[in-house]
LOVOMI-272652 format. One record per residue (C-alpha): x, y negated, z negated; residue number from 1. Coordinates in steps of 0.1 Angstrom, whole numbers, plus 5000, padded with zeros to 4 digits. Example, Ala and Ser with C-alpha at 12.3 -4.5 7.8 and 13.67 -1.06 7.14 Angstrom:
BEGIN
 east north   up resi
 5123  5045 4922    1
 5137  5011 4929    2
END
This chain:
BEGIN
 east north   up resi
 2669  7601 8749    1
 2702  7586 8758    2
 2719  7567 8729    3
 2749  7540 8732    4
 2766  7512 8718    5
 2763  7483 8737    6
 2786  7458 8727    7
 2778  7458 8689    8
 2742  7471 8689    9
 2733  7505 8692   10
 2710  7516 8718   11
 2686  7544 8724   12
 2666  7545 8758   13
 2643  7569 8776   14
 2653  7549 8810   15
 2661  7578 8832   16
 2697  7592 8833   17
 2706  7581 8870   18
 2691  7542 8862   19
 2727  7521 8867   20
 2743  7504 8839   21
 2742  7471 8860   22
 2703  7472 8861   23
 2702  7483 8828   24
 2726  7457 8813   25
 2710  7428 8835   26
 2671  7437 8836   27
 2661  7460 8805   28
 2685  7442 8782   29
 2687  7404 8798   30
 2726  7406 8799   31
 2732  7384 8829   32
 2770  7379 8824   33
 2777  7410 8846   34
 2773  7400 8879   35
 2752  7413 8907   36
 2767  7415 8942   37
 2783  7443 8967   38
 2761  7469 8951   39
 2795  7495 8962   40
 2820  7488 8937   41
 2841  7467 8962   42
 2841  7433 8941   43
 2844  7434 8905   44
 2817  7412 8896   45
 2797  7440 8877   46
 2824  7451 8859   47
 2824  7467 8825   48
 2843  7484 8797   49
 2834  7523 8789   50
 2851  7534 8757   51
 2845  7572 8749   52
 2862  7588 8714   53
 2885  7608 8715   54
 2888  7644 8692   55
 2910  7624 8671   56
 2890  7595 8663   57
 2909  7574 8689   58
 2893  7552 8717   59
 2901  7552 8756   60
 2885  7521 8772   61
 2880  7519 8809   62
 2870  7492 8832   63
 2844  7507 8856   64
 2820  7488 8881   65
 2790  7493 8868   66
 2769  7489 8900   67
 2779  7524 8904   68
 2777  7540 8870   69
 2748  7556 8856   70
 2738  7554 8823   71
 2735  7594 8816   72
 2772  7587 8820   73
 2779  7567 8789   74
 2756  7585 8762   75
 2773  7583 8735   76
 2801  7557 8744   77
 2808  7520 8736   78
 2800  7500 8769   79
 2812  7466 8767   80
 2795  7431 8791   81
 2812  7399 8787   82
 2788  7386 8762   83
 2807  7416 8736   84
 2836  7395 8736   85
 2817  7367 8727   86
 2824  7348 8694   87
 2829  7318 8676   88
 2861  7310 8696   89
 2877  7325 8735   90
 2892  7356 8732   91
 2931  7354 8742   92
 2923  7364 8777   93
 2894  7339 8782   94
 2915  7311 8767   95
 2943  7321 8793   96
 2921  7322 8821   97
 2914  7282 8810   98
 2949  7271 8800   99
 2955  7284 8840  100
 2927  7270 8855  101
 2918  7308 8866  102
 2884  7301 8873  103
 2863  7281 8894  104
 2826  7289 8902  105
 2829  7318 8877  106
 2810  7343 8893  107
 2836  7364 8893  108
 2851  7351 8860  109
 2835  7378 8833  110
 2845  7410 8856  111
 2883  7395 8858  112
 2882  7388 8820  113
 2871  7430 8810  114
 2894  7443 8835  115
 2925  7423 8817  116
 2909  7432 8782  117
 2908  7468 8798  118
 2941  7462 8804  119
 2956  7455 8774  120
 2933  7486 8759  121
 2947  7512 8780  122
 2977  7507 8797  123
 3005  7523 8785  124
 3032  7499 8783  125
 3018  7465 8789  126
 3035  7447 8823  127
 3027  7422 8849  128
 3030  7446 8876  129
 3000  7470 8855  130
 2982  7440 8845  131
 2983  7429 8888  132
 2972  7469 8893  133
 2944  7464 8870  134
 2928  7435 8888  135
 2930  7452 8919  136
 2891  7454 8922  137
 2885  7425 8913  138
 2872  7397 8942  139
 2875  7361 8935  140
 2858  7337 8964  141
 2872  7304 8952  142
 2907  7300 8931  143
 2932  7317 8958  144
 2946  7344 8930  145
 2977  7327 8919  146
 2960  7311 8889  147
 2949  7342 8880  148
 2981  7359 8881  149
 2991  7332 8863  150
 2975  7339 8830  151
 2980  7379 8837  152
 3015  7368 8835  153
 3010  7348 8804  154
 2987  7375 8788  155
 3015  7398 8796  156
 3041  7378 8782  157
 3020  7369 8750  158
 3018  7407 8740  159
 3050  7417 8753  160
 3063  7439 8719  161
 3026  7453 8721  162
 3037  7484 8734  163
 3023  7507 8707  164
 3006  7540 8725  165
 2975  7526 8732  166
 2953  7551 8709  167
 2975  7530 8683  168
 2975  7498 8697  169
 2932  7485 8689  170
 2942  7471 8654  171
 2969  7448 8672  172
 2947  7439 8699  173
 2919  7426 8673  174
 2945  7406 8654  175
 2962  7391 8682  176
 2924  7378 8694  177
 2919  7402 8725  178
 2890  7417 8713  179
 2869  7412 8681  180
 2871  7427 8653  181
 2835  7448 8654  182
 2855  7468 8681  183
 2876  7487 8645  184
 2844  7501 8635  185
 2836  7513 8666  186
 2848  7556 8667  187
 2832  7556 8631  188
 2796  7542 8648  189
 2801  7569 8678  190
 2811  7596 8651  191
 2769  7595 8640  192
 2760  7594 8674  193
 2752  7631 8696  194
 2756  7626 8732  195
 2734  7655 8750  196
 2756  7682 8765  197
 2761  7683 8805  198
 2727  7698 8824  199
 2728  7733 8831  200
 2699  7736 8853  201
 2705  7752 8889  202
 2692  7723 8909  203
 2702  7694 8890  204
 2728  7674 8908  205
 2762  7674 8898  206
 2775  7639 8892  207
 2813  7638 8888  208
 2824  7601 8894  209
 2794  7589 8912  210
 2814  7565 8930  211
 2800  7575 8966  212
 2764  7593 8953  213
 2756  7560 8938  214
 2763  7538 8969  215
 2743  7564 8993  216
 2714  7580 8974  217
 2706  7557 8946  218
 2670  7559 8949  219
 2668  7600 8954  220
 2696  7601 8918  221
 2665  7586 8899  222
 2642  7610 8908  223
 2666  7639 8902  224
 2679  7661 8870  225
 2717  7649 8868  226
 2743  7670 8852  227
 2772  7644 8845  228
 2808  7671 8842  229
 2824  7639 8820  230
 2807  7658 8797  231
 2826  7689 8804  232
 2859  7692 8783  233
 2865  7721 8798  234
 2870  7705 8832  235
 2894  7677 8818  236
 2931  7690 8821  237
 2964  7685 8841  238
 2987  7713 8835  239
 3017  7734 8847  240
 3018  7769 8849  241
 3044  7791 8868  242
 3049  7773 8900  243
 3014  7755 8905  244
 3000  7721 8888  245
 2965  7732 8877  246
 2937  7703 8881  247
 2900  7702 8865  248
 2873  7692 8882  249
 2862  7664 8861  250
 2902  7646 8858  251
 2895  7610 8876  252
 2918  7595 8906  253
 2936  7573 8878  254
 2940  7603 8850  255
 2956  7623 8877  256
 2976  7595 8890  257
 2992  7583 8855  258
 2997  7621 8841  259
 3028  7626 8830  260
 3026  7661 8844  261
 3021  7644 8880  262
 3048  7620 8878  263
 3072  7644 8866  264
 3066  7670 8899  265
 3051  7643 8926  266
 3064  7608 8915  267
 3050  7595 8949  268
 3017  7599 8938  269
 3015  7577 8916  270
 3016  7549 8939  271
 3004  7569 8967  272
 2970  7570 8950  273
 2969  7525 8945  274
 2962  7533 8983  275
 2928  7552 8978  276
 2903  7528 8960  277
 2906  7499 8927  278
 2913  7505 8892  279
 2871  7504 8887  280
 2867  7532 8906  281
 2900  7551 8901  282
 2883  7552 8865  283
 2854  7572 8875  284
 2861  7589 8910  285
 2876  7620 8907  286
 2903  7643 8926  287
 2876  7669 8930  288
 2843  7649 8938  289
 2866  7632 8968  290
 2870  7669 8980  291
 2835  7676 8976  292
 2828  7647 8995  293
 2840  7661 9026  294
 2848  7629 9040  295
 2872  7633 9072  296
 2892  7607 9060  297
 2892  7613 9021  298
 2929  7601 9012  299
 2927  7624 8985  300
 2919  7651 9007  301
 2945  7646 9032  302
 2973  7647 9005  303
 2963  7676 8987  304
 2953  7696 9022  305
 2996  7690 9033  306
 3000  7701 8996  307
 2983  7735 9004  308
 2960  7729 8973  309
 2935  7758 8967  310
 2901  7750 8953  311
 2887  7773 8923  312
 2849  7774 8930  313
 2826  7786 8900  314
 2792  7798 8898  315
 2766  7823 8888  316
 2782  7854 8901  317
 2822  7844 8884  318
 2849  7823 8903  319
 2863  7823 8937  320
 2895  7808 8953  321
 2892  7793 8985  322
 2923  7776 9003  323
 2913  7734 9011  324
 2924  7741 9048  325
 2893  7770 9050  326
 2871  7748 9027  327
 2853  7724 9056  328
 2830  7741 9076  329
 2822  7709 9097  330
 2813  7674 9095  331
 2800  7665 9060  332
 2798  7710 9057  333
 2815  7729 9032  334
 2820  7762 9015  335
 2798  7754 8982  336
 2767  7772 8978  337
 2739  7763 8957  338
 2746  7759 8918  339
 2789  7761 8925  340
 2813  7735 8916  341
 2849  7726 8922  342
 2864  7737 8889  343
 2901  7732 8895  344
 2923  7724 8921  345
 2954  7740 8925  346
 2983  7725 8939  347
 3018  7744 8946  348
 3047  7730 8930  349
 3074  7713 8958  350
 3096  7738 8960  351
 3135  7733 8963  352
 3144  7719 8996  353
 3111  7707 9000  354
 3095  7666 9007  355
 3065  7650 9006  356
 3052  7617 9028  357
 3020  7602 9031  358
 3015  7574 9056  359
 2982  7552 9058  360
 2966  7524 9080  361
 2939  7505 9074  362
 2924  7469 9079  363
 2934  7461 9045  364
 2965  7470 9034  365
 2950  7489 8999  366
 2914  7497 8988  367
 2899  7503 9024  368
 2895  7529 9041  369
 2918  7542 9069  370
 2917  7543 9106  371
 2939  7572 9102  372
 2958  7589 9074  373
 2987  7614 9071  374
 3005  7634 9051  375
 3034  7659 9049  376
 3052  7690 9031  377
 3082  7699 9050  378
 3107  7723 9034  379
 3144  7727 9051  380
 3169  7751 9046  381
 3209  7747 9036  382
 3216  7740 9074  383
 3189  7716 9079  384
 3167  7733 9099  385
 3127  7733 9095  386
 3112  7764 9071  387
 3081  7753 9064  388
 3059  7720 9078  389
 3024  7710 9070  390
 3010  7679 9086  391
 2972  7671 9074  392
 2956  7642 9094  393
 2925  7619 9088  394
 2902  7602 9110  395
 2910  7622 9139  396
 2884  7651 9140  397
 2850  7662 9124  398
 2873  7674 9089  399
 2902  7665 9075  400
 2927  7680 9098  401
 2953  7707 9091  402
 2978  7706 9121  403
 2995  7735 9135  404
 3029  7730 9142  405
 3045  7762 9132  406
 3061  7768 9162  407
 3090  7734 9149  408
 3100  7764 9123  409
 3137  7768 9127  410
 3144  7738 9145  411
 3164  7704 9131  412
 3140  7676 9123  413
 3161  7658 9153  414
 3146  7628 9173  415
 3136  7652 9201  416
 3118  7675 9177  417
 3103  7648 9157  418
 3089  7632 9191  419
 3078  7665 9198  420
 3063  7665 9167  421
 3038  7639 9171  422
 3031  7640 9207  423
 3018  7679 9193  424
 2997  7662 9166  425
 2978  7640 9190  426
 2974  7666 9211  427
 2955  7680 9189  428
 2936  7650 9173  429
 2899  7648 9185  430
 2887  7612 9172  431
 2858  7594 9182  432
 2856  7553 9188  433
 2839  7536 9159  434
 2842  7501 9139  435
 2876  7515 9127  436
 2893  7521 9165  437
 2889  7532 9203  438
 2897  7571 9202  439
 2928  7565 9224  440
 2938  7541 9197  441
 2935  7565 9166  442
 2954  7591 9187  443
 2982  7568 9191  444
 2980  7556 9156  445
 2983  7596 9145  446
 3017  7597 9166  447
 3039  7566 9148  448
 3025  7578 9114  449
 3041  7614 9123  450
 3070  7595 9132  451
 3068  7575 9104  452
 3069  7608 9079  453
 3103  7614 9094  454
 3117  7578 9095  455
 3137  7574 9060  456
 3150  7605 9038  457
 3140  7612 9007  458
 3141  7635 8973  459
 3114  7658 8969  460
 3081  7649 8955  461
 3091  7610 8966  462
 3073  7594 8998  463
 3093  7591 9029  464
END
């Protein structure tokens, strides 16, 4: 039996494990302010708060679309609808949204009003600029956006000293009318509650983020045993040792893209990785279960593979390492056997000398995915000249693409050997038309974003 708090009422179900939290919300328990629509996490109008306790009685809250979220994945957490906030008066965020005239229809009204109250939960320093990134998955069909920047802005500017670490920040939050004041009580409430510990049977499915399993196999996930690795704190770390950033297999997009860790050895990343999907996904998709995904075209993938990340595989018989660049065996085929996970990625350090670029197009500029994708390691000795270059491409073969361009070792990144350069990579690019490009075009594309890697200098770990 899975048991939750929902809003501010406990709840114990025997619904199965892979049953989404938007059909559970809106049909078991007749909570119709999250919104039914895109069914893929594109639009924000299912969106939710997920608040899981932390070893030291803290809370994190994330917003999450919860068209794609099962509920095995919040046993024992605090999941938060619209109608949680509700109360004898708006919360600050809902008055906002009136005082700006942020809201029209309303459809998409309660998914824009948990993101911002996710906002204020969980960033860490609270900005216009995060409170804009936070919003990012959220679709609104009728007031333009402005308005609704416009009362981000005020939010923002209403809790500007409220830049407490955000573990610390919940009593604050309550007092200045962002949330109510059940939400104290709350990590006591979870404290009695015992989630059941991740599925260890061999055939049960592996559910990491769930963002792509949910959107293409929803109706096999609720006939399946589910083993869900957020309950895996063994999997959850970002860490430094030697000369290599160590990753678990259960850290999220967003985890990995705010670590401290990360933005101290690949500051690029973090706003690299505002390129790969929302804030609503970022919060469940993780670095691993994009790899898994063997997508040709994973962003994720196609950064890490110019990284030269390895991939620690686990199972039955121990752990193996497997380089990323010998990982894809084929179109949607990889090296993962039966009952073996991803359980850390392991990316070298940038070594002195050494740069990193990643160039992406797409119809939309963010939260789409590409046409074709790029990215770069190149190291350079004292004198300039080229000691080590890895180009990975996307969308331009059957896998995500490792070029091979050793032979531009010990030559100057000049304009002829930069031309040369990309005239080698889409030589070797094999794309296919589809809705995202003619062949011919995707080749072409693969050239100016080589070029592109080489256009502006830059210090290591930063994007050219």
């Amino acid at each position: 039996m899975l048991s939750f708090i929902l809003n501010d009422q406990l709840v114990s179900t025997d619904e199965h494990p892979g049953m989404v939290l938007l059909e559970f919300v809106r049909d078991v328990k007749c909570l119709s302010g999250t919104k039914e629509a895109c069914r893929e996490g594109e639009c924000g109008a299912c969106t939710v708060l997920v608040g899981r306790r932390q070893p030291g009685g803290g809370m994190v809250y994330k917003a999450c679309a919860s068209c794609l979220l099962p509920i095995g994945d919040v046993d024992g957490c605090h999941v938060v609808t619209v109608e949680g906030l509700g109360g004898g008066t708006l919360t600050l965020v809902q008055q906002l949204i009136v005082d700006h005239s942020a809201s029209q229809c309303g459809f998409c009204t309660p998914g824009i009003v948990l993101s911002l109250t996710g906002f204020c939960l969980g960033a860490e320093k609270i900005s216009y600029e995060g409170a804009v990134d936070a919003l990012d998955g959220n679709i609104c069909r009728c007031t333009g956006y402005a308005a609704i920047r416009n009362a981000a802005r005020a939010l923002c500017e209403k809790l500007g000293g409220m830049n407490d670490a955000p573990a610390e920040r919940l009593a604050a939050l309550i007092g200045s009318g962002v949330v109510p004041g059940y939400f104290g009580g709350i990590p006591a409430r979870l404290a009695q509650l015992r989630a059941a510990p991740a599925a260890a049977a061999k055939d049960a499915v592996l559910v990491a983020g769930g963002t792509d399993l949910f959107v293409q196999r929803p109706e096999q996930l609720m006939e399946s045993e589910l083993c869900f690795l957020s309950k895996r704190p063994d999997l959850d770390y970002v860490r430094v040792e030697g000369d290599v950033l160590r990753v678990g297999g259960a850290v999220t997009i967003e985890d990995f893209r705010l670590s401290p860790t990360v933005r101290r050895h690949f500051p690029a990343l973090e706003r690299d990785f505002l390129l790969h999907s929302s804030a609503i996904l970022r919060n469940k998709a993780t670095l691993a279960g994009n790899v898994v995904n063997a997508s040709p075209i994973g962003d994720a993938t196609i950064i890490l593979l110019a990284l030269d990340a390895r991939l620690v595989i686990a199972g039955e018989k121990g752990s193996r390492e497997v380089p990323l660049s010998k990982f894809y065996l084929g179109y949607k085929k990889t090296d993962l056997a039966c009952g073996e996970l991803v359980s850390e990625i392991v990316i070298p350090l940038l070594p002195a000398g050494a740069r990193y670029s990643f160039e992406k197009v797409s119809n939309r500029t963010t939260l789409d995915i590409a046409a074709v994708n790029s990215a770069l390691r190149v190291s350079t000795s004292p004198d300039g000249t080229i000691t080590d270059l890895r180009i990975s491409a996307g969308g331009v073969a059957a896998v995500p693409l490792l070029l091979h361009l050793d032979s531009f070792k010990g030559r100057k990144p000049d304009a002829a050997a930069i031309e040369a350069i990309a005239k080698a990579a889409e030589g070797e690019a094999r794309p296919i038309d589809d809705i995202r490009g003619s062949a011919a075009y995707k080749k072409l594309l693969l050239g100016r974003l080589v070029r592109a890697h080489f256009a502006v200098p830059a210090v290591a770990g930063e994007a050219v």
